[in-house]
N, C-alpha and C positions, 0 to 999 in steps of 0.2 A: 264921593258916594259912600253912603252906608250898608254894609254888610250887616245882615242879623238873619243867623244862622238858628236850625232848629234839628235837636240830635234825636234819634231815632233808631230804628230797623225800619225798611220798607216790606211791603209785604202786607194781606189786610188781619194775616194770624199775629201782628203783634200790633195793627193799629191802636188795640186801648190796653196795651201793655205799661206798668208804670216806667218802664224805659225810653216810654216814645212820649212822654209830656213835653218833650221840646217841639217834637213834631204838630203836637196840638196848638202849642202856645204860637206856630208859627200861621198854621191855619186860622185860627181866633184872629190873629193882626190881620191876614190876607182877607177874609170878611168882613170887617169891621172898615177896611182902608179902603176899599176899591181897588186890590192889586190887579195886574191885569193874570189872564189864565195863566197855571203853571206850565211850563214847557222844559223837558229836557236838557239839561248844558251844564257843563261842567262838573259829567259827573252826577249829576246833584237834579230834582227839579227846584225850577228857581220862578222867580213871578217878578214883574219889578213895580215902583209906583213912587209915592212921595210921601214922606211924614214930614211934618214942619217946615212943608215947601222944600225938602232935601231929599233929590234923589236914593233912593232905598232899592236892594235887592234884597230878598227875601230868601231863602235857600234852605229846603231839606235832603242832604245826601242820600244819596241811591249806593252806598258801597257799603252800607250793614256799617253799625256801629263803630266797628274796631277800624275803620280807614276811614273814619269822615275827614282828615286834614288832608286826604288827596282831594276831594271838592272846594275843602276853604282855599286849599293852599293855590291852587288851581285859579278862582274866582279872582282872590286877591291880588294876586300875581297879572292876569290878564287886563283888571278896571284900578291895578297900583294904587290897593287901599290899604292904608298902614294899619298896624293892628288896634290905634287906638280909634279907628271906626269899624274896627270889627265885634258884632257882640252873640256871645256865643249861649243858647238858652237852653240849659240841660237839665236832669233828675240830679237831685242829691240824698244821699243814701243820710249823710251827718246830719239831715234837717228834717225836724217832725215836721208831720204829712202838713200841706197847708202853712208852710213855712218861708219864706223865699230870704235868701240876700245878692246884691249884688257885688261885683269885686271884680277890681284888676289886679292881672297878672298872680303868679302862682302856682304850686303845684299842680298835678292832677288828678289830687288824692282816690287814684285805683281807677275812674274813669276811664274807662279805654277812648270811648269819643275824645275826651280832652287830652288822652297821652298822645293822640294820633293827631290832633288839631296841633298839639304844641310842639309835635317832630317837624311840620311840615313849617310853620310860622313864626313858632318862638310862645314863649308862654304870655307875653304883656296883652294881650288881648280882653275885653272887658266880659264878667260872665256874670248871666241872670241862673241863680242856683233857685233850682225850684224844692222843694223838701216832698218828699214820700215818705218818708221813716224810715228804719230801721228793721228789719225781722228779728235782731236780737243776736242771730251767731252768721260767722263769716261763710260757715257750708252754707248756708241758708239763703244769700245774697241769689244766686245765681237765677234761683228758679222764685227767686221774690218779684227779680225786674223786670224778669220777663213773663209777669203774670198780670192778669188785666184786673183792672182797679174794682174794689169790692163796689156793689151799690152803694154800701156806707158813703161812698167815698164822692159822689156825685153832684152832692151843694158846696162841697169846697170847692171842687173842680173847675165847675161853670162860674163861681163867684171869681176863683181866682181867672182863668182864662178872658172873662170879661176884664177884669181889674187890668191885666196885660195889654189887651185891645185898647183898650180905651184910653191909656196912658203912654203907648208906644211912643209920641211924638217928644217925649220927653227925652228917649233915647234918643233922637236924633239932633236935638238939643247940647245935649252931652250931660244930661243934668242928672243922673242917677242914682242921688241921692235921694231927690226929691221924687223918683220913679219910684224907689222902693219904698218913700215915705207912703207914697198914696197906696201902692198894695198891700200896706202892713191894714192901713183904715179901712181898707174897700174889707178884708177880712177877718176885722177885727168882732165880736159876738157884742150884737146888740145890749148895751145895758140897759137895765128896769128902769125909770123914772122915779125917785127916792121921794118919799112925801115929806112935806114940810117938820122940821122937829114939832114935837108938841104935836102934832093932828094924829091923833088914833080915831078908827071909825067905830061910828058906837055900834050899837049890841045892833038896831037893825040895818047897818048895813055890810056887817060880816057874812059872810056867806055859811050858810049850817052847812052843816057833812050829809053828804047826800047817803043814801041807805047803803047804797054801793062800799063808800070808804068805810063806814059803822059795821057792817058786814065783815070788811077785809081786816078789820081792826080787831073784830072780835074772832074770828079764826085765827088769827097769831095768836093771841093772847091763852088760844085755847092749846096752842102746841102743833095746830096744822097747818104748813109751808102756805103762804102767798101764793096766787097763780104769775107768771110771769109776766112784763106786758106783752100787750097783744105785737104782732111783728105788724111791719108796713106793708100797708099796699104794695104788691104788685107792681115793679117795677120801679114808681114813687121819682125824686128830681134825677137819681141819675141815668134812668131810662129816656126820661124824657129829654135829659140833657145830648144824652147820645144820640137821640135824632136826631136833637136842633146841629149838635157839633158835628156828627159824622154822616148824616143820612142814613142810620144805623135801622133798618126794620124790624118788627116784629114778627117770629121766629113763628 
């Protein structure tokens, strides 16, 4: 059996906390797979189903972040899953936002989830680091993780939470190289289509400056500041994201 574990706080005031991206990443695979309902046990709610025809339990601990190895330790120990079918999907503070790597075994650099996953099992377990960033100073950690993700933040989110779903079976595979190959592509920024050397477009198919840019071009020039752009919509992907992920309403 496969264990893949999703770290978290329970609770719905940290549900879209950057602390709990494991928790998402776990629900993203439990939609995507047909897990069966989550229920109760070990500590933890758990769901179970199948990736790659290989039985999979699924599991976000109910014990608040700093004891989630009492639920792994727990799971593991009861269905005797060695730690290299355990994979453990957490926030990383060392990785810009929209970043992931995978890796076995290792410290638990400050994680409390993983210091407490590695007291109860041993550190060789395999782990999906998902990247948040950084706030910059170490006061600053505390109330950065446990703060819910900017709207900025909401097309990364759903591209990578999809990228996870859709590639799980790889995990069970054991192949997770080629798992975090495909999340690096699934979030990699679209590039332009580069035109042929030699092809310049002539004079009528450039596009004129509409009065708008001629305008803003000529107010710099004159010494008075640009207006800034306009902001987004109203709520925009990561509202909408939040429904699709959370059932999240509007207020």
């Amino acid at each position: 059996m496969l264990l893949i574990v999703g770290l978290g706080n329970p609770g719905s005031q940290y549900a879209l906390n950057r602390h709990n991206i494991g928790f998402m990443a776990a629900d993203a695979i439990h939609r995507r797979h047909g897990f069966s309902p989550w229920r109760s046990r070990f500590q933890a709610l758990v769901s179970e189903g199948t990736l790659a025809g290989r039985k999979t339990l699924l599991m976000k601990p109910q014990t608040y972040m700093n004891e989630s190895g009492r639920a792994v330790g727990e799971a593991a120990r009861f269905h005797k899953i060695p730690n290299a079918d355990i994979v453990v999907m957490h926030d990383e503070l060392d990785l810009p936002a929209a970043k992931i790597r995978m890796k076995t075994g290792g410290g638990h650099g400050g994680h409390n989830g993983l210091r407490s996953i590695s007291a109860h099992v041993g550190e060789d377990y395999r782990r999906l680091r998902l990247g948040i960033g950084h706030p910059g100073s170490k006061e600053l950690v505390h109330g950065y993780v446990l703060h819910d993700f900017a709207k900025v933040d909401g097309e990364w989110i759903n591209l990578l939470l999809d990228a996870v779903a859709e590639n799980a079976a790889l995990l069970a595979d054991g192949k997770d190289a080629t798992f975090a190959n495909r999340l690096h592509r699934s979030l990699e920024p679209d590039k332009p289509a580069k035109a042929p050397k030699g092809d310049k477009p002539d004079a009528a198919e450039r596009p004129a400056k509409s009065a708008k840019v001629e305008a803003t071009a000529s107010a710099g020039a004159s010494g008075t500041p640009s207006s800034s752009p306009a902001s987004p919509p109203a709520g925009g992907p990561f509202a909408a994201g939040l429904k699709r992920l959370f059932g999240v309403k509007d207020e």
